[in-house]
C-alpha positions in Angstrom: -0.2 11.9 -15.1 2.2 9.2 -14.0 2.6 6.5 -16.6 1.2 3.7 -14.8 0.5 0.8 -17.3 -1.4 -1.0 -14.5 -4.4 1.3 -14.7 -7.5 0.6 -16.4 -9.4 3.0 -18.8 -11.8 4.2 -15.8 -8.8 5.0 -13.9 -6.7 7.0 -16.4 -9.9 9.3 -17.3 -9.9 9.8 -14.1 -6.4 11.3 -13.5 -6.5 12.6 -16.5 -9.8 14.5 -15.3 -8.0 15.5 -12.3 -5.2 17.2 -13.6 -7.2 19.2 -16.0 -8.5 20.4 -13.1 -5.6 22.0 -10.6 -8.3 23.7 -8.4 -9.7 22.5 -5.0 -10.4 18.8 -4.5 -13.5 17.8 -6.4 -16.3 15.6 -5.2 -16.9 12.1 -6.3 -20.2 13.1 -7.9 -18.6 15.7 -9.6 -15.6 13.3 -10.8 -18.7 10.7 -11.5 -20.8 13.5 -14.3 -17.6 15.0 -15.9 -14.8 12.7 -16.2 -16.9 10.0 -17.5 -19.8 12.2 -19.5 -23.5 12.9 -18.5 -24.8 9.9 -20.7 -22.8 7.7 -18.1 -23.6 9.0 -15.5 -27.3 8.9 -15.6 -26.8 5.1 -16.6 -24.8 4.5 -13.6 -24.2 7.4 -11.2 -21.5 4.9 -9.0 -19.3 3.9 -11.8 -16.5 5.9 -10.5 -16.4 4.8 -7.1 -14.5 1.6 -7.5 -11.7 3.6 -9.9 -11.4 5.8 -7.1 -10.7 3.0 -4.3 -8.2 1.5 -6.5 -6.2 5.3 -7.2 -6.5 6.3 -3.4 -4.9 2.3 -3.1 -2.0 3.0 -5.8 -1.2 6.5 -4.2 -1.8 8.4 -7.4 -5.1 10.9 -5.8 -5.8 11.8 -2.6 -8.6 12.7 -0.5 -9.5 15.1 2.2 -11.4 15.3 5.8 -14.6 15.9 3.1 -14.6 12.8 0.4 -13.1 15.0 -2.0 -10.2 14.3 -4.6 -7.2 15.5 -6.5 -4.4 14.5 -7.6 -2.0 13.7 -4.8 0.9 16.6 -5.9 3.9 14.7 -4.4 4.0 11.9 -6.3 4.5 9.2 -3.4 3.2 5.6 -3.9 -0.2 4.6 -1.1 3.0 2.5 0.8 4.8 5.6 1.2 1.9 7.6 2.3 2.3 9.0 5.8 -0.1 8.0 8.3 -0.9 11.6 8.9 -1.9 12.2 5.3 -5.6 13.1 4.9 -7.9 10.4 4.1 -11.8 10.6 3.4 -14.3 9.1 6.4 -16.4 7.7 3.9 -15.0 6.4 1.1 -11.8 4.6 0.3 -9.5 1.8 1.1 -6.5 1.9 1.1 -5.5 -1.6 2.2 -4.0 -3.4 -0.3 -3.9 -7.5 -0.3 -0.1 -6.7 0.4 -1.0 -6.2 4.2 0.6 -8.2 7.1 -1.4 -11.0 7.0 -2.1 -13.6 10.2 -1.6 -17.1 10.3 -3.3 -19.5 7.7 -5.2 -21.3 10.6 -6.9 -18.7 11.5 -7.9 -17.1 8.5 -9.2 -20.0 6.8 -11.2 -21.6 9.6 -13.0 -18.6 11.4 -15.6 -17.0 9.0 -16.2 -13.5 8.7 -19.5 -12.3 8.8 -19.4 -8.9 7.2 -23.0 -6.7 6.9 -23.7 -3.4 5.3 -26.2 -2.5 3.0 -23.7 -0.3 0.7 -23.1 -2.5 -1.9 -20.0 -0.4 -2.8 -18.4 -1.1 0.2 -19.8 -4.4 0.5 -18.0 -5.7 -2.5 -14.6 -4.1 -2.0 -14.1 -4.7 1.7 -15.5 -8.5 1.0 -12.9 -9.0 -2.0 -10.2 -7.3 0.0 -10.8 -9.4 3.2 -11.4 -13.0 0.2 -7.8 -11.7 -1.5 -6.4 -11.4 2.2 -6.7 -15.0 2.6 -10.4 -15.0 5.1 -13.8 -16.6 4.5 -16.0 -14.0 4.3 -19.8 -13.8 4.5 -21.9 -10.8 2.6 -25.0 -10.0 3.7 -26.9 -6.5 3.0 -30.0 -6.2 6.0 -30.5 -8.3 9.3 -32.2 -10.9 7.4 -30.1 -12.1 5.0 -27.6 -11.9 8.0 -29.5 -14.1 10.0 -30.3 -16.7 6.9 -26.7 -17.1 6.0 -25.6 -17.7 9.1 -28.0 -20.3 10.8 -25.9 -23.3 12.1 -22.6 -21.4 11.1 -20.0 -20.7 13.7 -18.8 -17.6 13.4 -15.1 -16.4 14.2 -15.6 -12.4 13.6 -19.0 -10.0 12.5 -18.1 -6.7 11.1 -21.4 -4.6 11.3 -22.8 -1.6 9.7 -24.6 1.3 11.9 -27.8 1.7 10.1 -28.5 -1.4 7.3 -30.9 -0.1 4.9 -33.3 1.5 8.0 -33.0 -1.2 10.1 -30.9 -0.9 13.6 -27.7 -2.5 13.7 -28.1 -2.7 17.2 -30.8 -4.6 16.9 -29.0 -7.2 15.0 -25.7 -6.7 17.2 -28.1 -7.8 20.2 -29.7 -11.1 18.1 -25.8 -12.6 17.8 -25.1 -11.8 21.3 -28.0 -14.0 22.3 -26.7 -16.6 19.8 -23.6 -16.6 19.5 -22.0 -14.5 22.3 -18.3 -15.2 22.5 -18.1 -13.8 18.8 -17.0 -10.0 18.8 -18.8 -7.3 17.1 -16.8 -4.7 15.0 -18.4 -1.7 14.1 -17.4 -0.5 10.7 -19.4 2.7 9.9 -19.0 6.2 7.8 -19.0 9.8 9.0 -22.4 10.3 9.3 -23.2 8.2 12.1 -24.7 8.8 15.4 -22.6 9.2 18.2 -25.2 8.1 21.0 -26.2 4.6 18.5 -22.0 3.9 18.4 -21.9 4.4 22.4 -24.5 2.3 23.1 -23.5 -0.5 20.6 -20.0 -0.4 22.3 -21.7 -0.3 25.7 -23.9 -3.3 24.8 -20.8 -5.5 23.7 -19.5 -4.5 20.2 -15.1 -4.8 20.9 -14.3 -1.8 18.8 -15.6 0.7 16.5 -13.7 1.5 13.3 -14.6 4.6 11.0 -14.5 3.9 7.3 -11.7 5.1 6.0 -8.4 3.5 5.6 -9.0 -0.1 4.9 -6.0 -0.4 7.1 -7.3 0.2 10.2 -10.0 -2.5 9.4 -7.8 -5.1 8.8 -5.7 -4.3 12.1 -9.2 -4.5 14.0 -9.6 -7.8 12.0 -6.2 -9.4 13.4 -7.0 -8.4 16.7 -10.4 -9.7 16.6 -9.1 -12.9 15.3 -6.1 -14.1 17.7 
């Protein structure tokens, strides 16, 4: 393993997991039950998903077209990381608070509104998008959405596909009634449905973004925003 004095102890079991195991790329359930013991992860079966944002972030793992892991074998650091690399769908930033960031004005006075009812993504893409200098508001289902944001002008809403069952279309087409010059990104995983995102699109989202790279995120972010 790299000696990287910057990484926690969630992190270095981890990697040192992951190069005891040299085989194919291993799941993040599987890195979850053996890297940090069965006792753990019956206590919390998510524990390892933040250690694993922050590797795929550093540049020390990797992950494939499947959300699964190794150790990345050439060594480079996530900034030297070519675009082409693989990268999982559904898990992952790799946006770092380093990233080109837009003017102060803007940030600070046009709130973010980000929903998803993933509280793993929730918190990192919320604390990502806080470090990157935006206002940022959380909200996990249509109707905490809705609550937070009465009598708030919004500047950008970043919207999950499905939000715990509910439609996100359905919530999409509540802010276009209320506040209709604010764009819509949608920010969903793999497993989404092809005929929801068209008609989201179709019924005024701007742009749909695949989680994945928190990079491409923040790029939709500053376009959104100028």
């Amino acid at each position: 393993m790299n000696d990287d004095s910057t990484l926690d102890a969630d992190e270095r079991d981890i990697c040192i997991y992951l190069e005891s195991c040299p085989g194919p790329p291993l799941s993040g359930t599987d890195i979850a039950k053996r890297a940090g013991g069965k006792r753990r992860y019956q206590e919390n079966p998510n524990w390892a998903v933040k250690p694993l944002l922050r590797l795929l972030e550093t540049g020390l793992i990797e992950t494939d077209s499947n959300g699964h892991y190794r150790i990345k074998p050439t060594g480079k650091t996530g900034s030297q990381q070519s675009a082409s690399s693989p990268v999982s769908p559904s898990v992952t930033p790799h946006w770092s608070v380093r990233s080109p960031p837009v003017a102060p004005d803007v940030r600070t006075s046009k709130k973010i509104l980000y929903v998803d009812d993933d509280k793993d993504w929730l918190s990192v893409v919320a604390a990502t998008l806080h470090d990157a200098g935006y206002v940022v508001l959380t909200a996990k289902d249509a109707t905490e959405a809705i609550r937070l944001t009465e009598g708030v002008k919004l500047g950008l809403i970043i919207l999950d596909l499905d939000l715990d069952g509910e439609d996100g279309l359905l919530l999409m087409k509540f802010f276009k009634r209320n506040q209709p010059d604010v764009p819509i990104v949608l920010y969903t995983g793999l497993n989404h449905d092809d005929d929801a995102i068209l008609e989201m699109l179709r019924q005024g989202a701007l742009r749909y973004v695949r989680k994945g790279p928190l990079e491409d995120l923040h790029k939709a972010v500053q376009m959104a925003l100028r």
